[in-house]
C-alpha positions as CSV (number, residue, x, y, z in Angstrom):
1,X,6.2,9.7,3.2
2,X,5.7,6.2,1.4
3,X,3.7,3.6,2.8
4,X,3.3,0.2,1.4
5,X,0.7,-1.9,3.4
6,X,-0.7,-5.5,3.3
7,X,-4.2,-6.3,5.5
8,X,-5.9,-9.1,5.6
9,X,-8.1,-11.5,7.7
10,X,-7.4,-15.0,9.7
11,X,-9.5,-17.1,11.0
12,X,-12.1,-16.0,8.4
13,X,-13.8,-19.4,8.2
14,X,-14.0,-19.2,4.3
15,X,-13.7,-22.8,2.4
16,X,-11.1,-21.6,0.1
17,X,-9.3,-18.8,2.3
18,X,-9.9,-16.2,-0.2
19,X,-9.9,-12.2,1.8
20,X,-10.7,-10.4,-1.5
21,X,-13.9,-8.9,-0.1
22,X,-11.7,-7.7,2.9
23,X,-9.0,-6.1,0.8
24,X,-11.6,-4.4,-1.3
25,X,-13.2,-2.8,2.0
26,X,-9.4,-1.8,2.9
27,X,-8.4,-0.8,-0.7
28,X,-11.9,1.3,-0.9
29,X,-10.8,3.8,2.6
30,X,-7.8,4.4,0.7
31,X,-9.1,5.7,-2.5
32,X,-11.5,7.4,-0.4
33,X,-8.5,9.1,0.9
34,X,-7.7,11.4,-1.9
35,X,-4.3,10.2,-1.2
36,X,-1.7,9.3,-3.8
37,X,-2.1,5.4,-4.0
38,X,-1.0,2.4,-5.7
39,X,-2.5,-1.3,-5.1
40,X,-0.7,-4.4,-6.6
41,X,-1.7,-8.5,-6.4
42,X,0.1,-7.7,-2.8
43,X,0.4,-4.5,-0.9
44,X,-1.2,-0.8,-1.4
45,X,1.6,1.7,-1.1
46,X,0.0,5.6,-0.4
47,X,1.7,8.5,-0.4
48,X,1.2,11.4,1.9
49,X,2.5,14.8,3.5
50,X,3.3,13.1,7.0
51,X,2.8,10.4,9.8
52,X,-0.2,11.5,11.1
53,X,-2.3,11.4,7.7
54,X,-1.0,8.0,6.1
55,X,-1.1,6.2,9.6
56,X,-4.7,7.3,9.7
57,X,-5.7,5.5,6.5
58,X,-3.6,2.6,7.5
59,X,-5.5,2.4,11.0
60,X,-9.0,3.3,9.1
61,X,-8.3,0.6,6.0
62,X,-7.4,-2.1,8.5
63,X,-10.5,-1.4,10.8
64,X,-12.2,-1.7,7.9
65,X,-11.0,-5.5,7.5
66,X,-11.6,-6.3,10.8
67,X,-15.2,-7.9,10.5
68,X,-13.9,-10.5,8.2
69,X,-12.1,-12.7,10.5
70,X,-11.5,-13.3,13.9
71,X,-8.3,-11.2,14.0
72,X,-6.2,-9.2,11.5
73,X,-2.4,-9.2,9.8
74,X,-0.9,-6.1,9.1
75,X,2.5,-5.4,7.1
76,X,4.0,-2.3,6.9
77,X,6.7,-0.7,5.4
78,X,7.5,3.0,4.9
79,X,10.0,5.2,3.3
80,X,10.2,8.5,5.5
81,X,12.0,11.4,3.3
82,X,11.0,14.5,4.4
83,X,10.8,17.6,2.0
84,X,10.2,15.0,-1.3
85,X,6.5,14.4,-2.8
86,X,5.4,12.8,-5.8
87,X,7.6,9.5,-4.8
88,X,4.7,7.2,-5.5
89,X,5.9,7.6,-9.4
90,X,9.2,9.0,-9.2
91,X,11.4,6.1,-7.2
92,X,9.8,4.0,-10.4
93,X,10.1,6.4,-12.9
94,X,14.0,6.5,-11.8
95,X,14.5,2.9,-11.5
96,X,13.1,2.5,-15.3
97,X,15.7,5.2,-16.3
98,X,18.4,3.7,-15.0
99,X,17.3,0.2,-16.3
100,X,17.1,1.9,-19.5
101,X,20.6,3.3,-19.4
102,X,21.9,-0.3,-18.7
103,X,20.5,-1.9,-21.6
104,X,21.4,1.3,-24.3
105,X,24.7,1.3,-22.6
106,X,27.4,-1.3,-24.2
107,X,28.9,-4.0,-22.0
């Protein structure tokens, strides 16, 4: 199961509305995790063997952002293929092969 989540603070009463040191408290439970994770300039996608263990980081990484602001935003989106692992690279790793294939491939 593939998870790719987005927490952050509102109402955080910072001059410039940065939530960097909230993300970093979220992005730190999940490496904490041992899970299978990935964080970009927007979401953190983890990886894991089933609901119950990758909803608990979610619920533990957005607690974790909770004393930053008066209330928290949470975006989720997850890609629920049972029996597959090892999706975190490999839905990339196929995407870049089959970009590859278009561009060696004449038009």
């Amino acid at each position: 199961m593939l998870i790719a989540f987005s927490v952050a603070p509102s109402g955080t009463g910072s001059a410039d509305a940065s939530v960097h040191d909230a993300v970093a408290a979220a992005v730190a439970v999940v490496r904490a995790s041992g899970l299978p994770h990935r964080t970009t300039s927007m979401f953190t996608e983890i990886e894991g063997p089933d609901w119950d263990t990758v909803m608990d980081v979610v619920k533990r990484a957005t607690e974790a952002v909770m004393p930053f602001g008066s209330r928290v935003s949470l975006v989720l989106k997850a890609d629920i293929r049972p029996g597959y692992s090892g999706e975190l690279d490999a839905k990339v790793d196929r995407l870049e092969a089959a970009i590859s294939e278009r561009e060696d491939s004449p038009s």
